[in-house]
Residue, then its C-alpha position, 0 to 999 in steps of 0.5 A: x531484512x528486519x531493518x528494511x521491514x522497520x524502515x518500510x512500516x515506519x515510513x508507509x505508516x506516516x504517509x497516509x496523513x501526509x497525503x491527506x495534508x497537501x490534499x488541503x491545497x491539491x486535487x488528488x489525481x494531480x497530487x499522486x501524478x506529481x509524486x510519482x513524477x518526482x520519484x521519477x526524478x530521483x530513481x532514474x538517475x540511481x536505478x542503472x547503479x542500484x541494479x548492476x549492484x543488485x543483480x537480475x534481468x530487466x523487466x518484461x512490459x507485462x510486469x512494470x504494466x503489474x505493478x504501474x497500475x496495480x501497485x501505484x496508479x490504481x491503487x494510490x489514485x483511490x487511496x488519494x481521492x478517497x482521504x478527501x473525505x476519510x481521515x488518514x488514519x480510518x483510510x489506512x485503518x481499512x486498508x490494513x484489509x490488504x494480507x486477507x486480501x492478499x492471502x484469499x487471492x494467492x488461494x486461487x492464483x498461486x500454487x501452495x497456498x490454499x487457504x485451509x481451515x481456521x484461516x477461513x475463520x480468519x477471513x470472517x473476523x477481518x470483514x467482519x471488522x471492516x463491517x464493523x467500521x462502515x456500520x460506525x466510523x465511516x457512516x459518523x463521518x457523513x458526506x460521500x464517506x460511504x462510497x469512498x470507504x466502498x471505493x477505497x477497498x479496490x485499492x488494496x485488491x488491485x495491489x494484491x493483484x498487482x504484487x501477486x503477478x510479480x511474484x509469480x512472474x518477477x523472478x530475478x527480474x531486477x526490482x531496482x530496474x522494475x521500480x524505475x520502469x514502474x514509476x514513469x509509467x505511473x507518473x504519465x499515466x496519473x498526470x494524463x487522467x489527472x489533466x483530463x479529469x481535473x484539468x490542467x496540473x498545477x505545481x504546488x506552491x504552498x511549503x506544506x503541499x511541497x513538503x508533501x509531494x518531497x516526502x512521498x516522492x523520496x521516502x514513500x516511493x522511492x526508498x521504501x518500493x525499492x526495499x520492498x521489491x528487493x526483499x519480495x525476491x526472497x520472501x513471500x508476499x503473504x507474509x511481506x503484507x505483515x506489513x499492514x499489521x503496523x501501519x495502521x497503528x502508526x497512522x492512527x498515532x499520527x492521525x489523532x496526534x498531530x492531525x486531531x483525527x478522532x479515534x473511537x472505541x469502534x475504530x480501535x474494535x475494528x483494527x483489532x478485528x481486521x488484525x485478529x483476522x489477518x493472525x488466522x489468515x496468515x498463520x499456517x495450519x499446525x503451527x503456533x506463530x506467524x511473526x517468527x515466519x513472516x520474516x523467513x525468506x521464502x517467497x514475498x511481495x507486495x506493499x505498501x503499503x503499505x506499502x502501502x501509501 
């Protein structure tokens, strides 16, 4: 499992500041539209192997609708229209939001994980950094970066929902057969309002733009959703969403590496207190560590993030 884990953080970590690359030559609804279709491509063929290997029953409607929306077409809709003003590296800083997110609905919508005591502390601490951020950062950026850094924050709660249903509901279901499904649905879905909102989708031309729907498409999509729903069988989503405690650090490496991103003392205060947030949260109450654990099967999901992006 640690494997996948790292492969899944190494990629997802990448992948926000290449959406932001080819979003220099794509609209975003049409660029996140092309992506799922091109994973599309790939996973259909491959899935009807994957899952007789695999195991598990095929999913229901109400579970690829789950994960269609709130995992892919919601979620990834608003991270791509909001990196059109954020840099990479702040969006996938905000995001890393998503295992207090994650945490403070399973408190209400799945039995045994109420959130007691310093975990709520936990909770303060990570708004507080988010906060944090739009008091600097974001505002610095100008523009409309207020609203997208407002609306970019319904991307990680729509995922929470979205992973959450599955592990409450996805049991033995097939997630090489659920990812298939997930990821048509969502392609037809964002090329749809993509064609209505944006006018007509074009292919792009430009290498980087390509380069970037292939990346996204092969590594972001297809195999790192395909590690994700295959370890979320056997673990817990809470803890799977440890995930987001390294992609940001990754995305700001990249971001302020190679795409030039300025990375200030206030970014590096905010991620430090989303993150000592997401420590309280996700550490259960009477015990001392959470890493040792989060890597425990027991009951997982979630992603991309994220995993996400």
């Amino acid at each position: 499992m640690i494997p996948a884990v790292a492969v899944m953080c190494l990629v997802w970590g990448t992948t926000w500041y290449v959406i932001r690359e080819g979003l220099e030559h794509m609209e975003p609804l049409g660029s996140a539209g092309l992506r799922f279709a091109v994973a599309s491509l790939i996973m259909v063929p491959i899935a009807g192997s994957i899952g007789r290997r695999e195991g598990g029953t095929a999913p229901t409607p109400r579970l690829i609708a789950a994960m269609a929306l709130g995992n892919f077409s919601i979620s990834y809709g608003i991270v791509y229209w909001s990196e059109q003003t954020l840099p990479s590296s702040l969006a996938a800083v905000l995001w890393g939001i998503y295992p207090i997110l994650t945490a403070l609905i399973a408190h209400v919508y799945l039995p045994g994980s109420r959130i007691q005591g310093s975990q709520w502390m936990g909770l303060f601490v990570g708004f507080l950094g988010v906060l944090l951020l739009f008091f600097t950062d974001i505002r610095a950026v100008g523009g409309d970066a207020l609203l997208r850094g407002s609306v970019l924050l319904i991307s990680p709660v729509v995922s929470a929902f979205g992973t959450l249903y599955i592990k409450k509901h996805g049991g033995g279901v097939s997630s090489a057969l659920l990812n298939r499904a997930a990821l048509v649905s969502a392609a037809v879905i964002l090329l749809t309002v993509a064609y209505f909102v944006e006018g007509r989708v074009v292919l792009p031309t430009e290498p980087r733009a390509v380069g970037s729907i292939v990346y996204l498409a092969g590594m972001g999509t297809v195999l790192t959703f395909t590690l994700y729903l295959w370890i979320l069988r056997t673990s817990s989503a809470v803890s799977l969403s440890l995930i987001a405690y390294v992609n940001p650090a990754i995305a700001l490496l990249i971001g302020a590496g190679i795409g030039e991103e300025p990375v200030t003392a206030w970014t590096l205060s905010g991620l430090a207190l989303i993150l000592t947030g997401c420590a309280f949260v996700l550490r259960k109450p009477g015990t001392k560590q959470v890493a040792p654990q989060a890597l425990q099967p027991a009951g997982t999901q979630q992603p991309l993030p994220d995993t996400s992006s």
